[in-house]
PQR file of N, CA, C, O and H, with PARSE charges and radii, in Angstrom:
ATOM      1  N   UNK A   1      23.010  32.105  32.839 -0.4000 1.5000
ATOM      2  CA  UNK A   1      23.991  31.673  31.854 -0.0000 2.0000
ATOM      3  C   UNK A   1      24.499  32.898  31.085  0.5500 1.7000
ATOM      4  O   UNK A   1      23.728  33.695  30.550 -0.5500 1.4000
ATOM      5  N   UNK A   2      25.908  33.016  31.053 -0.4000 1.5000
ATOM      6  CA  UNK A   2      26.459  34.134  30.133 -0.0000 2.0000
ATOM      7  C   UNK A   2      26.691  34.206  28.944  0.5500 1.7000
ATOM      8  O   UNK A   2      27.445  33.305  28.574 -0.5500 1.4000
ATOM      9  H   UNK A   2      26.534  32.368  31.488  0.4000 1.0000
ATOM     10  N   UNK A   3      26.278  35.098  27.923 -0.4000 1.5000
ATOM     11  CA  UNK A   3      26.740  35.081  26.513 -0.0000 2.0000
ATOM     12  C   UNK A   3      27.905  35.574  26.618  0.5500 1.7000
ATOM     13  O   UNK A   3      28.320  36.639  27.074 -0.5500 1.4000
ATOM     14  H   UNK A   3      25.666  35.829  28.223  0.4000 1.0000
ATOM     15  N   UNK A   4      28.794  33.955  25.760 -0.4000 1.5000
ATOM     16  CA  UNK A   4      30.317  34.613  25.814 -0.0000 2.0000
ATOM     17  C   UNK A   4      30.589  35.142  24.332  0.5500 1.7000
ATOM     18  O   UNK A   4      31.625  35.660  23.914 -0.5500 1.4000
ATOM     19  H   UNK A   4      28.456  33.090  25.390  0.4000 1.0000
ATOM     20  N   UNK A   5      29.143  34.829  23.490 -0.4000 1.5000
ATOM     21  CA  UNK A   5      29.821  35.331  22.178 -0.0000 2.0000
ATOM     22  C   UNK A   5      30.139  36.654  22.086  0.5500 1.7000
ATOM     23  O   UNK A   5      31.074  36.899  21.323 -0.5500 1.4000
ATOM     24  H   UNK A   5      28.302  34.409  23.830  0.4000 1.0000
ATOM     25  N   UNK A   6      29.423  37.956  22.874 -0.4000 1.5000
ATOM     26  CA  UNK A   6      30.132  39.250  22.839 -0.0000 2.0000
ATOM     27  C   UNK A   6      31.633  39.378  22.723  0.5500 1.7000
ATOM     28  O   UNK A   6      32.189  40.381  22.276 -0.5500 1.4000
ATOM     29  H   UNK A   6      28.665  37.757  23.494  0.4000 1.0000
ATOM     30  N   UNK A   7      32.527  37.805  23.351 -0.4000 1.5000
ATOM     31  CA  UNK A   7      34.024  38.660  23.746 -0.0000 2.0000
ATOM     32  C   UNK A   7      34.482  37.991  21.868  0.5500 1.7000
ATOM     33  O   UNK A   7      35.632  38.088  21.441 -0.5500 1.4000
ATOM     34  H   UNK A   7      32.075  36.990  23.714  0.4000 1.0000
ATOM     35  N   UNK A   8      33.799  37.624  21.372 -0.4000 1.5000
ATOM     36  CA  UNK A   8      34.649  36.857  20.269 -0.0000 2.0000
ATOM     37  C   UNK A   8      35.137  37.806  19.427  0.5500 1.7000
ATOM     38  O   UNK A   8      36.159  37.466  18.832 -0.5500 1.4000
ATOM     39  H   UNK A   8      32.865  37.545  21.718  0.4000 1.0000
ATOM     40  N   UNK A   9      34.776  38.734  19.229 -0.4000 1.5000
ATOM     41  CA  UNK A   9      35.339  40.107  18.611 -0.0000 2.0000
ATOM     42  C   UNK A   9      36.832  40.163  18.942  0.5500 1.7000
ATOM     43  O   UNK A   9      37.692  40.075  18.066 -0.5500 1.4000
ATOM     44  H   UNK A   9      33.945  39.010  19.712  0.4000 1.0000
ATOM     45  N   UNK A  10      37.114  40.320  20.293 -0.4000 1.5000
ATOM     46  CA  UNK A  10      38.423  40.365  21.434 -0.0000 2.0000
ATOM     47  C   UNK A  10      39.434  38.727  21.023  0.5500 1.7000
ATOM     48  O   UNK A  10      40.584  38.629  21.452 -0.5500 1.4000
ATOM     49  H   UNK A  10      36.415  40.392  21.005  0.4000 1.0000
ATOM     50  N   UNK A  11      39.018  37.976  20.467 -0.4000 1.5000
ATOM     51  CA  UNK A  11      39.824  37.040  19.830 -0.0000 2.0000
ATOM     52  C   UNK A  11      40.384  37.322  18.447  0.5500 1.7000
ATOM     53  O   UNK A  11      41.575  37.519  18.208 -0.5500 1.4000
ATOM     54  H   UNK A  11      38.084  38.055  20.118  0.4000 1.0000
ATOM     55  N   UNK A  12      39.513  37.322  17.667 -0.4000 1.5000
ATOM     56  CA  UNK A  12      39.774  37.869  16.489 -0.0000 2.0000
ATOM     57  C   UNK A  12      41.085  39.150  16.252  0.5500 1.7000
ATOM     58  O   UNK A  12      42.076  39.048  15.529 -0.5500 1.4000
ATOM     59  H   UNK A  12      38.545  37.162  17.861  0.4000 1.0000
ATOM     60  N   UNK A  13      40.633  40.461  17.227 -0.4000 1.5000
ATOM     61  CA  UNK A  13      41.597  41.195  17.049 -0.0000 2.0000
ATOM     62  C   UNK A  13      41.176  42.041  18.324  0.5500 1.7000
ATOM     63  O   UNK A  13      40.056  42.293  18.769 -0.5500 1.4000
ATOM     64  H   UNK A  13      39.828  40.543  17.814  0.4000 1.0000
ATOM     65  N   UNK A  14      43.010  42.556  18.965 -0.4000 1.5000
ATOM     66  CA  UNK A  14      42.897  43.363  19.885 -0.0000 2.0000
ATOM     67  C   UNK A  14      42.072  44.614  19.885  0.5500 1.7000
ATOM     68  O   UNK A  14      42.938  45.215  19.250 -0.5500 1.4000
ATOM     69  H   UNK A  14      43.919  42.351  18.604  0.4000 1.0000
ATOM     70  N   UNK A  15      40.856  45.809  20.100 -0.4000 1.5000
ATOM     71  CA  UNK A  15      40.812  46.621  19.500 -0.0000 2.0000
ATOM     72  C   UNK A  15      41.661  47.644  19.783  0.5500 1.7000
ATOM     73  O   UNK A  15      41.652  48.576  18.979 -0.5500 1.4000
ATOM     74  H   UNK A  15      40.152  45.322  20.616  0.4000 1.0000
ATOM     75  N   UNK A  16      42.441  47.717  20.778 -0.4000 1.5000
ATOM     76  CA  UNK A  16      43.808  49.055  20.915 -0.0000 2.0000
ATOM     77  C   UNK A  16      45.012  48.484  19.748  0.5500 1.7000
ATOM     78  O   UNK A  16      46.001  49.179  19.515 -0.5500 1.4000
ATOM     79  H   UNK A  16      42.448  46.959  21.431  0.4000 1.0000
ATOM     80  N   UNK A  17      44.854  47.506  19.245 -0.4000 1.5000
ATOM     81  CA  UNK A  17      45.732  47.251  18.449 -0.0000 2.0000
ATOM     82  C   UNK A  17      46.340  46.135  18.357  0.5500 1.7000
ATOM     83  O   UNK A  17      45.887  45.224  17.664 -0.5500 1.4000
ATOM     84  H   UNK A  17      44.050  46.941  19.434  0.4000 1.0000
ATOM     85  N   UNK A  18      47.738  46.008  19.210 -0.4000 1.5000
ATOM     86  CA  UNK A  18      48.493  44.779  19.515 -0.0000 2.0000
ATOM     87  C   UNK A  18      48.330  44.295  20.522  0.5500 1.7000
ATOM     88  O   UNK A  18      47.591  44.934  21.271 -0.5500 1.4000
ATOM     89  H   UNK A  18      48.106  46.748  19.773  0.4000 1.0000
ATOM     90  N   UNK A  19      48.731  43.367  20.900 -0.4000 1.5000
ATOM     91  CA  UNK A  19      48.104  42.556  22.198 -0.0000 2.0000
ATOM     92  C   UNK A  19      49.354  43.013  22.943  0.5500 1.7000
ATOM     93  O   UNK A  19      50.445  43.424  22.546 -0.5500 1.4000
ATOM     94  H   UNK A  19      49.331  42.849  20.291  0.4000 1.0000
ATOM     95  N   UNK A  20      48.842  42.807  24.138 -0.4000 1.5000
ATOM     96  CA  UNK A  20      50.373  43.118  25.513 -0.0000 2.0000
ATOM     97  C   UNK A  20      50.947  42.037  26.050  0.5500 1.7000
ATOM     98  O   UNK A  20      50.234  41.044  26.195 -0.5500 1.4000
ATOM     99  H   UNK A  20      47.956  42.473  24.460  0.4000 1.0000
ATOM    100  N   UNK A  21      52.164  41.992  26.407 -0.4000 1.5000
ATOM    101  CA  UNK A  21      52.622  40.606  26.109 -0.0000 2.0000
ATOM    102  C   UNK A  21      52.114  39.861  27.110  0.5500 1.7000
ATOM    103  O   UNK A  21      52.456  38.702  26.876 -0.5500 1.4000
ATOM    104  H   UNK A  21      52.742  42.799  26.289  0.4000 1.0000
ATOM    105  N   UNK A  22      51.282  39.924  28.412 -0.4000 1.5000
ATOM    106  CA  UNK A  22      50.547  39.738  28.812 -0.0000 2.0000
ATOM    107  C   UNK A  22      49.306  39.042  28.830  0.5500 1.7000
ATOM    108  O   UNK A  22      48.782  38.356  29.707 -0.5500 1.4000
ATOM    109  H   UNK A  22      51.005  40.866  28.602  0.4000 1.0000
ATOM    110  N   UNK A  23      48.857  39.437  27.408 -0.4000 1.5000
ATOM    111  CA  UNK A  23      47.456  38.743  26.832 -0.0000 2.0000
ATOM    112  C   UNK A  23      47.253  37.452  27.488  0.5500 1.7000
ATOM    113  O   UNK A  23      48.139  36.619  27.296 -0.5500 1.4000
ATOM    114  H   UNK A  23      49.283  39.995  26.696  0.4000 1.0000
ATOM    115  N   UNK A  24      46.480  37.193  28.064 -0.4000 1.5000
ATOM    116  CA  UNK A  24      46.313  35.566  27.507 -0.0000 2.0000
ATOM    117  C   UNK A  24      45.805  35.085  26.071  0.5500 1.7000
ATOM    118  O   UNK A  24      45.865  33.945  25.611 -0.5500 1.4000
ATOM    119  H   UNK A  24      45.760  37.870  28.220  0.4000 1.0000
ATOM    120  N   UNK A  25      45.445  35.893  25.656 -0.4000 1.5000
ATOM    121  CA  UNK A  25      45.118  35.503  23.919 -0.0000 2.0000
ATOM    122  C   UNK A  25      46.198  35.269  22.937  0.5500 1.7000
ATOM    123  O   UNK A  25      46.342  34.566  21.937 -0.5500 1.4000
ATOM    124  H   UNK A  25      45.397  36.820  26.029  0.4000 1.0000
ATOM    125  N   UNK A  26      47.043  36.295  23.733 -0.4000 1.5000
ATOM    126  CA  UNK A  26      48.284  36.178  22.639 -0.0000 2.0000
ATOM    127  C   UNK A  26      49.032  34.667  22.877  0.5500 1.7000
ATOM    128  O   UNK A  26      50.232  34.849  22.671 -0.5500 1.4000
ATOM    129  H   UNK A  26      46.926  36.867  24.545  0.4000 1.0000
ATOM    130  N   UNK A  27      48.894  33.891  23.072 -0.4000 1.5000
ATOM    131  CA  UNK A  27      49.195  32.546  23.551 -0.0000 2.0000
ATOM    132  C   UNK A  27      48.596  31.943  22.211  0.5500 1.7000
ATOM    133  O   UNK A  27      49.316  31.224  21.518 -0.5500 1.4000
ATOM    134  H   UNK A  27      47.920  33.742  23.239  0.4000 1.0000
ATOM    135  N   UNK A  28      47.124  32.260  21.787 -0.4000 1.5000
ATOM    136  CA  UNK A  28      46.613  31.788  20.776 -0.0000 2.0000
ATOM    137  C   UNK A  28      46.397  32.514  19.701  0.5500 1.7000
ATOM    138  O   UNK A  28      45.542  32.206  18.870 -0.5500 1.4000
ATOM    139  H   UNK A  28      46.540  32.845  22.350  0.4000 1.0000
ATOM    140  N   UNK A  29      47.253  33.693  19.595 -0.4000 1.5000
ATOM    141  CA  UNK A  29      47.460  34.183  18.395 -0.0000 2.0000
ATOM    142  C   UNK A  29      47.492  33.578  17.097  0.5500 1.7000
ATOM    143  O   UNK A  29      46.469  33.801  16.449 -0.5500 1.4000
ATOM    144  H   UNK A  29      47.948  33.943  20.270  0.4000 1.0000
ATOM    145  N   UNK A  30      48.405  32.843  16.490 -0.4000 1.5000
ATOM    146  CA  UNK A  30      49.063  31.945  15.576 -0.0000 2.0000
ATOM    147  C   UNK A  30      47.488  31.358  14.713  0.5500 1.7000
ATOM    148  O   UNK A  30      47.253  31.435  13.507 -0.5500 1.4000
ATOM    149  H   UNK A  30      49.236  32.662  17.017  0.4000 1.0000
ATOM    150  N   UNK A  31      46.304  30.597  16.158 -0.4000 1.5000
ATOM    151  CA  UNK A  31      45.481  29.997  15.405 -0.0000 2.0000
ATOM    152  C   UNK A  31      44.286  31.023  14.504  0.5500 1.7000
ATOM    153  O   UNK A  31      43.898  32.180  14.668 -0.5500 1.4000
ATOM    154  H   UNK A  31      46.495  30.534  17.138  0.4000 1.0000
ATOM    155  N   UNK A  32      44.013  30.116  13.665 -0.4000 1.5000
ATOM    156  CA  UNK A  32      42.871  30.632  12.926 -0.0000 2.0000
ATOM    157  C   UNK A  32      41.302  30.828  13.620  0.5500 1.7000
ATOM    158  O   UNK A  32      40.825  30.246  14.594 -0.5500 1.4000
ATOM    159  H   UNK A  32      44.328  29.177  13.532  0.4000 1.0000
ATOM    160  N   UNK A  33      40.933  31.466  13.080 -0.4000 1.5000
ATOM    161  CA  UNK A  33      39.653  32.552  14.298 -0.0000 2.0000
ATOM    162  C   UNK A  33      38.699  31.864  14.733  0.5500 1.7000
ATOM    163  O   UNK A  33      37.951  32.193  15.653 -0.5500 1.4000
ATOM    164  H   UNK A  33      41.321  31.939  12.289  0.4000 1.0000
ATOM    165  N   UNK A  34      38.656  30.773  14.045 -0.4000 1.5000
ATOM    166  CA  UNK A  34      37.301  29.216  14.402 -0.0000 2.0000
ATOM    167  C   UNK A  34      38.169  28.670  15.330  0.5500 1.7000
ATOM    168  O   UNK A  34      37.668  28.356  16.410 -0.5500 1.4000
ATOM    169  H   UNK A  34      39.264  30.506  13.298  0.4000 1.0000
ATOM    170  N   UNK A  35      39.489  28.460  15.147 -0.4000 1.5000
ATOM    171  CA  UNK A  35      40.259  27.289  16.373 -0.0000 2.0000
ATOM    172  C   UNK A  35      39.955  28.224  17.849  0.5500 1.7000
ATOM    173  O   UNK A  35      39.684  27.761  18.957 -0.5500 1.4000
ATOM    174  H   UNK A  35      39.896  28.714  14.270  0.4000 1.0000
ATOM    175  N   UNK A  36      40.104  29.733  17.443 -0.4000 1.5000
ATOM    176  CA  UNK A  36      39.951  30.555  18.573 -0.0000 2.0000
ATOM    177  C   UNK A  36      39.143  30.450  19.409  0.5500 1.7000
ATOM    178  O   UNK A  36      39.206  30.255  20.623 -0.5500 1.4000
ATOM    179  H   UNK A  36      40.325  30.109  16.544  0.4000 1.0000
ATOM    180  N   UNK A  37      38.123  30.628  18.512 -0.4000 1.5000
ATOM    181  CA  UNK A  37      36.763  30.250  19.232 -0.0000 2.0000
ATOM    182  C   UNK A  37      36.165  28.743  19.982  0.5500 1.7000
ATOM    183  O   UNK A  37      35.205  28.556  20.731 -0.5500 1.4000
ATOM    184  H   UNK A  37      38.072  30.786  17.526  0.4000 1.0000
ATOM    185  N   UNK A  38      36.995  27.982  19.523 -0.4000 1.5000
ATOM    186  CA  UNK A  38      36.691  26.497  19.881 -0.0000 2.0000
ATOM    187  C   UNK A  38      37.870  26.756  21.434  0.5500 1.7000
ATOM    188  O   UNK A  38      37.396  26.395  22.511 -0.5500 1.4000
ATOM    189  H   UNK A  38      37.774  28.134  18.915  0.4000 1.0000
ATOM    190  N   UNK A  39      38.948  27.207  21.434 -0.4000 1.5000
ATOM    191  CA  UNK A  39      39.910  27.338  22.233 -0.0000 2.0000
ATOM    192  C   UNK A  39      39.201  27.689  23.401  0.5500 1.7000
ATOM    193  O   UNK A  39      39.292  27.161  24.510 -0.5500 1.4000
ATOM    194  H   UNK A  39      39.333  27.500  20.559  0.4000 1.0000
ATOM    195  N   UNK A  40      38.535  28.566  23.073 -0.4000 1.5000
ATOM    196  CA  UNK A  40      37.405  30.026  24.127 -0.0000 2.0000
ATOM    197  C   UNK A  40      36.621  29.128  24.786  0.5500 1.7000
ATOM    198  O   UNK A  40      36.768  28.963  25.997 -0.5500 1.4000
ATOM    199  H   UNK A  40      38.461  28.995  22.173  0.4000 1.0000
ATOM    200  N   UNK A  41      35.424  28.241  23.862 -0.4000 1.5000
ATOM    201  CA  UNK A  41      34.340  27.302  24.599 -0.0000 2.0000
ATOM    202  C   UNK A  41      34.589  26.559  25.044  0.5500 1.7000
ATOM    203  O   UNK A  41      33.704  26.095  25.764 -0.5500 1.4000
ATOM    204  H   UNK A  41      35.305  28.376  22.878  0.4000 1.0000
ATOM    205  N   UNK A  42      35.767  25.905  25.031 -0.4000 1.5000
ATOM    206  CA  UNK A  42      36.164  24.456  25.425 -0.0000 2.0000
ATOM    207  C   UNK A  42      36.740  25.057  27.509  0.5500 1.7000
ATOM    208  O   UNK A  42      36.611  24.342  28.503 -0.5500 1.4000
ATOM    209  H   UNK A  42      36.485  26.282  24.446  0.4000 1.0000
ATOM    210  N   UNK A  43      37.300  26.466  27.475 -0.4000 1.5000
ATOM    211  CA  UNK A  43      37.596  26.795  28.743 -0.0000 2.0000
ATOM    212  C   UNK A  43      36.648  26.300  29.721  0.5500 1.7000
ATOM    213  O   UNK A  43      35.588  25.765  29.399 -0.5500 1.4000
ATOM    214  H   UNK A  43      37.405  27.047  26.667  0.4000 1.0000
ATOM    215  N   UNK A  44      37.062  26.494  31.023 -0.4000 1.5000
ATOM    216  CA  UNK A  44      35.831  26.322  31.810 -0.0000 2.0000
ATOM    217  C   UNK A  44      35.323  27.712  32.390  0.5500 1.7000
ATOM    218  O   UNK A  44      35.758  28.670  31.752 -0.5500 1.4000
ATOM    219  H   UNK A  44      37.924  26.928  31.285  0.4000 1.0000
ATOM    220  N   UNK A  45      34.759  27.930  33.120 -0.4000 1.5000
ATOM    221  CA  UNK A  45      33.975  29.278  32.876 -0.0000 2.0000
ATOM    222  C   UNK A  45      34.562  30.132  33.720  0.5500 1.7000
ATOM    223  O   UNK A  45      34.303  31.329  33.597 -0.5500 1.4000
ATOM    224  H   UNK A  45      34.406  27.152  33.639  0.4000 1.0000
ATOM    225  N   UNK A  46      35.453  29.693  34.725 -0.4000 1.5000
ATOM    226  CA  UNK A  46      36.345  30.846  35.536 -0.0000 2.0000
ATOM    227  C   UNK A  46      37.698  31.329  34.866  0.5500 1.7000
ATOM    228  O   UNK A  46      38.379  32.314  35.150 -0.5500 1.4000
ATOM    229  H   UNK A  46      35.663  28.720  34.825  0.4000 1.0000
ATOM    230  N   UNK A  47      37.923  30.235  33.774 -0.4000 1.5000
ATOM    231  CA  UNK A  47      39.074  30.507  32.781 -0.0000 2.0000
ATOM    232  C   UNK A  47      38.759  32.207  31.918  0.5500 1.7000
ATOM    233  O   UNK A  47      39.325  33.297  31.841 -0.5500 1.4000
ATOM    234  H   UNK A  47      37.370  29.434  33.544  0.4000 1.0000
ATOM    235  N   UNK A  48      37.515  31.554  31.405 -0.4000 1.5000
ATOM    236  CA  UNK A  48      36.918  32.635  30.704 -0.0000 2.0000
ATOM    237  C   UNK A  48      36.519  33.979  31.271  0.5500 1.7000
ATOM    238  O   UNK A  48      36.432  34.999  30.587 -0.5500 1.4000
ATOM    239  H   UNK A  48      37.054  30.669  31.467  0.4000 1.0000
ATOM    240  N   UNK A  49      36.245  33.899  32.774 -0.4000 1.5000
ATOM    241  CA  UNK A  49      36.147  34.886  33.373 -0.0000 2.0000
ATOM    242  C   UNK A  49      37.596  35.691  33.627  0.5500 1.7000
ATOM    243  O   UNK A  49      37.789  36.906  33.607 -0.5500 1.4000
ATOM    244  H   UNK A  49      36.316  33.070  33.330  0.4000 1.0000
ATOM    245  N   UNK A  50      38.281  34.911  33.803 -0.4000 1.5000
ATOM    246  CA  UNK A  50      39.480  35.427  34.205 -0.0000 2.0000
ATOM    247  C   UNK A  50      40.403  36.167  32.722  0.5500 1.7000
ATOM    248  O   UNK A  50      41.342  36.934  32.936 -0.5500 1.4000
ATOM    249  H   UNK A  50      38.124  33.923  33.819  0.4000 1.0000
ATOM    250  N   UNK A  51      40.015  35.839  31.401 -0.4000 1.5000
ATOM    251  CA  UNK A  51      40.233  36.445  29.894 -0.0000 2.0000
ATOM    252  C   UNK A  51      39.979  38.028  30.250  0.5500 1.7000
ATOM    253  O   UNK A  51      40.569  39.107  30.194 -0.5500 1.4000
ATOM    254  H   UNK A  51      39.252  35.215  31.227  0.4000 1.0000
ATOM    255  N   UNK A  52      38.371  37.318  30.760 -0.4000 1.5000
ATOM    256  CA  UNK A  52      37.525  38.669  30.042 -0.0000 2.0000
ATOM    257  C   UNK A  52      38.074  39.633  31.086  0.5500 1.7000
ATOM    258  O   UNK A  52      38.417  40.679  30.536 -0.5500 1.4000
ATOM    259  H   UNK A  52      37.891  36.442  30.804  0.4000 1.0000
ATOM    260  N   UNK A  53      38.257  39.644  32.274 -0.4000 1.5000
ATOM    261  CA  UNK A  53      38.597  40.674  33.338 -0.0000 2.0000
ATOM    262  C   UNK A  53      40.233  41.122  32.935  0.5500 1.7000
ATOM    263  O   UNK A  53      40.857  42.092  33.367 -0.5500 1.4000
ATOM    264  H   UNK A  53      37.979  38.794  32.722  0.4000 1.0000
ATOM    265  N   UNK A  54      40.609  40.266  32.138 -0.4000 1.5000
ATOM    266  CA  UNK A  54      42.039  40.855  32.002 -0.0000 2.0000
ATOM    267  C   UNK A  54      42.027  41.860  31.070  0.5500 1.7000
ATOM    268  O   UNK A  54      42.758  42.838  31.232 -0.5500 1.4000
ATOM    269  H   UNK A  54      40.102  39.478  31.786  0.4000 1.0000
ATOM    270  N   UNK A  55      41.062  41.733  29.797 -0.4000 1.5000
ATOM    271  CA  UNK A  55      40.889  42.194  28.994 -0.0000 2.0000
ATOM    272  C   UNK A  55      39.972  43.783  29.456  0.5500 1.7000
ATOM    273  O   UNK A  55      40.031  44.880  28.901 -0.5500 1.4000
ATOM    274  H   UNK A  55      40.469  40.938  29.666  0.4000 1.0000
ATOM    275  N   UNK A  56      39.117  43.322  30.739 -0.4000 1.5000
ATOM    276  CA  UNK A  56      38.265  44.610  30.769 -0.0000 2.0000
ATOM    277  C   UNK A  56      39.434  45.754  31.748  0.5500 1.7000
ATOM    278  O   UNK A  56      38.946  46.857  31.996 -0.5500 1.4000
ATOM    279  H   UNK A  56      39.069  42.430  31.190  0.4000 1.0000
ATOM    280  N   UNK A  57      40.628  45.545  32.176 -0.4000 1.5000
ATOM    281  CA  UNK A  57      41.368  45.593  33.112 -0.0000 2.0000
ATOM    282  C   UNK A  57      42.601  46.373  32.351  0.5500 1.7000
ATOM    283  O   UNK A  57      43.228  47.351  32.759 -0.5500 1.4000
ATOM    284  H   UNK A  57      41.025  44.649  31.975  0.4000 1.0000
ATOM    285  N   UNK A  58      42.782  45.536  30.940 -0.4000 1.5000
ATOM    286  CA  UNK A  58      44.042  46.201  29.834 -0.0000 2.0000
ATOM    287  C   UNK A  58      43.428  47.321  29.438  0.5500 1.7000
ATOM    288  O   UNK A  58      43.998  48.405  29.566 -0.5500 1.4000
ATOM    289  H   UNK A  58      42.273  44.742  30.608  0.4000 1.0000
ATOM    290  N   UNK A  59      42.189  47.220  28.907 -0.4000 1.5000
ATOM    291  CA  UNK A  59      41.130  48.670  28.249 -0.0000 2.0000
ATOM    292  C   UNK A  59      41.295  49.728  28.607  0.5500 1.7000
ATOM    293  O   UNK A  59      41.838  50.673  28.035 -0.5500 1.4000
ATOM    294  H   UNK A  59      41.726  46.340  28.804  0.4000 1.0000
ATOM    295  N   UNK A  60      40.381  49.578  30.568 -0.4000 1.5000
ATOM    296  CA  UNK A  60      40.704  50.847  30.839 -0.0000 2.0000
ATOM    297  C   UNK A  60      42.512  51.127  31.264  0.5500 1.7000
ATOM    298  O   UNK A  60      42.750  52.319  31.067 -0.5500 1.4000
ATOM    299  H   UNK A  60      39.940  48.811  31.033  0.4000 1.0000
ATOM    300  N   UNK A  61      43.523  50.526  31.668 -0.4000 1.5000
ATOM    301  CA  UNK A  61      44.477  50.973  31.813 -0.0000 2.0000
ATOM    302  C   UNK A  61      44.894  52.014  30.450  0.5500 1.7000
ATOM    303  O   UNK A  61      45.192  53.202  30.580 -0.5500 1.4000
ATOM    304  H   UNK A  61      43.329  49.558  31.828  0.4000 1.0000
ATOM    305  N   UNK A  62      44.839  51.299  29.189 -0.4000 1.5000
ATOM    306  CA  UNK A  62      45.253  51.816  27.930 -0.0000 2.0000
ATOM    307  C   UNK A  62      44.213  53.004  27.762  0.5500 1.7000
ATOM    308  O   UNK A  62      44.540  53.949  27.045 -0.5500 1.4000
ATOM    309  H   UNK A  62      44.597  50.335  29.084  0.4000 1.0000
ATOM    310  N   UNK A  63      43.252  53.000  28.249 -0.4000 1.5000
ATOM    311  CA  UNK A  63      42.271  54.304  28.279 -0.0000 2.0000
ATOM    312  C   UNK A  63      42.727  55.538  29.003  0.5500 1.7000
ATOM    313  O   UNK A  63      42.686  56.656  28.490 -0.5500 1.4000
ATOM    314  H   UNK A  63      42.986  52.232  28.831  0.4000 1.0000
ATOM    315  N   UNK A  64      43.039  55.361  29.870 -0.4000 1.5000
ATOM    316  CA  UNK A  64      43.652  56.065  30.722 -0.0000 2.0000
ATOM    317  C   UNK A  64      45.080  56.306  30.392  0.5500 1.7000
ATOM    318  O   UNK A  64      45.512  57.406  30.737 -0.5500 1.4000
ATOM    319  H   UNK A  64      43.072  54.452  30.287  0.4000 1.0000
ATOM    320  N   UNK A  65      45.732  55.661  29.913 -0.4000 1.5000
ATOM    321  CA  UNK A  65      47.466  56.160  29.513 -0.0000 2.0000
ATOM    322  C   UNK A  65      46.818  56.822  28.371  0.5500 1.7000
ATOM    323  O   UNK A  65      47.117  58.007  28.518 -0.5500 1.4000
ATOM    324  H   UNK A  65      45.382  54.767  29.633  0.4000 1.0000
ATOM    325  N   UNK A  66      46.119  56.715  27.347 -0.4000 1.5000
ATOM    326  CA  UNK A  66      45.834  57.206  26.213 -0.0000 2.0000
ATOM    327  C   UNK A  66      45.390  59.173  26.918  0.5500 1.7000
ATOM    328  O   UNK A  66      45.766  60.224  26.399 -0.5500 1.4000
ATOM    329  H   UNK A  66      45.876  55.753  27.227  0.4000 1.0000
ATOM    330  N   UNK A  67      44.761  59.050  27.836 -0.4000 1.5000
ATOM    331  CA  UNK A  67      43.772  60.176  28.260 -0.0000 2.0000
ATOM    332  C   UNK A  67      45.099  60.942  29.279  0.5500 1.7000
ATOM    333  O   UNK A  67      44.768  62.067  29.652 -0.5500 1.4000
ATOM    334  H   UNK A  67      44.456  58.196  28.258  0.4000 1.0000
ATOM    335  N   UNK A  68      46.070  60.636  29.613 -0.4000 1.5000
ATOM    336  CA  UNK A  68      47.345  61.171  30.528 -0.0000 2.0000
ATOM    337  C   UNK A  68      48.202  61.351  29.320  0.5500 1.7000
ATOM    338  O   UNK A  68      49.348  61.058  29.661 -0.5500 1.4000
ATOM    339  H   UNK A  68      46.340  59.722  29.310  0.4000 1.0000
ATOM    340  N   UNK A  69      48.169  61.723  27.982 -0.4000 1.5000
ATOM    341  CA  UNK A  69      49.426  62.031  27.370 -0.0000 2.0000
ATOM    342  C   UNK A  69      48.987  63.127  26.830  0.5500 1.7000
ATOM    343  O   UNK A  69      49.738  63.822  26.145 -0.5500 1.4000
ATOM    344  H   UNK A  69      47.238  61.961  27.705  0.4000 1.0000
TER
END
């Protein structure tokens, strides 16, 4: 079983900053950080997989444009 509370940080707020329009989070921007989180658990678990890989996927891209300028 996976702890998904590590990604709840990544709801709350992008840490590169703004979200890409891309996000799937940014879809649930607008709500407040408890609806977020209810938004998050209620997924089913390939939903959530598929967040988190986008998210581990935006990182290093933005890591790497950050590290090429």
């Amino acid at each position: 079983m996976q702890d998904w509370t590590i990604f709840y940080g990544n709801l709350f707020m992008c840490p590169a900053g703004e979200r890409v329009d891309d996000c799937p989070i940014r879809l649930i921007e607008y709500l407040p950080f408890i609806e977020k989180i209810n938004w998050f658990n209620e997924l089913p678990k390939e939903e959530k997989q598929k967040i988190v890989m986008h998210h581990d996927a935006c990182s290093a891209k933005r890591e790497k444009d950050k590290k090429d300028k």
